[in-house]
N, C-alpha and C positions, 0 to 999 in steps of 0.2 A: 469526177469532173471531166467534161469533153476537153478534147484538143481546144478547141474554138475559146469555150470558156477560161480553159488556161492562158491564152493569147489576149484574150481582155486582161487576166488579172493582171498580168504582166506589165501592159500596156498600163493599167491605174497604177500600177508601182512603180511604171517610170514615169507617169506623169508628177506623181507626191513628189518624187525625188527632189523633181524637175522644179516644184513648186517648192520645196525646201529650201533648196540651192539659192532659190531669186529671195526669200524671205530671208536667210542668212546676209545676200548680198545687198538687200535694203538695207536692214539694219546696222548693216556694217558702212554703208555709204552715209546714215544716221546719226551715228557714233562719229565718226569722222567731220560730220558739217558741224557741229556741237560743238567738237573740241577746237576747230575752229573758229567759232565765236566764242568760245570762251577764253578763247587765247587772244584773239583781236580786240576783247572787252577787256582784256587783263592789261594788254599793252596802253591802252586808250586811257585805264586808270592808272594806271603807273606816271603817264605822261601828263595828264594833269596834278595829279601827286607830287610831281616833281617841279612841275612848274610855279604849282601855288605854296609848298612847301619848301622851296628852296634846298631842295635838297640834290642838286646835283652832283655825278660823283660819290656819294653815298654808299656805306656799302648797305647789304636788305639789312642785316644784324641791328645795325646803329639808326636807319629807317625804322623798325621793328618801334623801336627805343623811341625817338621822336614820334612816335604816334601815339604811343601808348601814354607819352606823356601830357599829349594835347584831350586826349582821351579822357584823362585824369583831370585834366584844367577844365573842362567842359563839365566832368560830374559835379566838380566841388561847385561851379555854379551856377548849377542845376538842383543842387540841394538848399 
């Protein structure tokens, strides 16, 4: 392999790099706007949860409880 050709490879291996870096840094900017929708959609139901359920104050545990148990009241009829 020439000098010259060497200098190219080079030069494509630091472009990949280069182009890995920014793919890493998409995906990670990706991951990130996600979990933040998913955390602004979590809060959104929570707050209407709480508001149609009267469950203010609550702690999750006994929330947990109160759903499950609406959950149950809806199966029975529904069957």
């Amino acid at each position: 392999m020439t000098e010259k050709e060497s200098k190219q490879l080079e030069k494509i291996r630091e472009k990949i790099a280069q182009m890995r870096a920014k793919e890493q840094t998409i995906i990670a900017k990706d991951k990130q706007r996600k979990r933040k929708e998913r955390t602004r959609r979590l809060i959104q139901i929570g707050a209407i949860a709480e508001k149609y359920l009267d469950c203010v104050g609550i702690e999750p545990v006994e929330f947990e409880k109160l759903v499950l148990e609406i959950i149950g009241k809806l199966k029975l009829l529904n069957d």
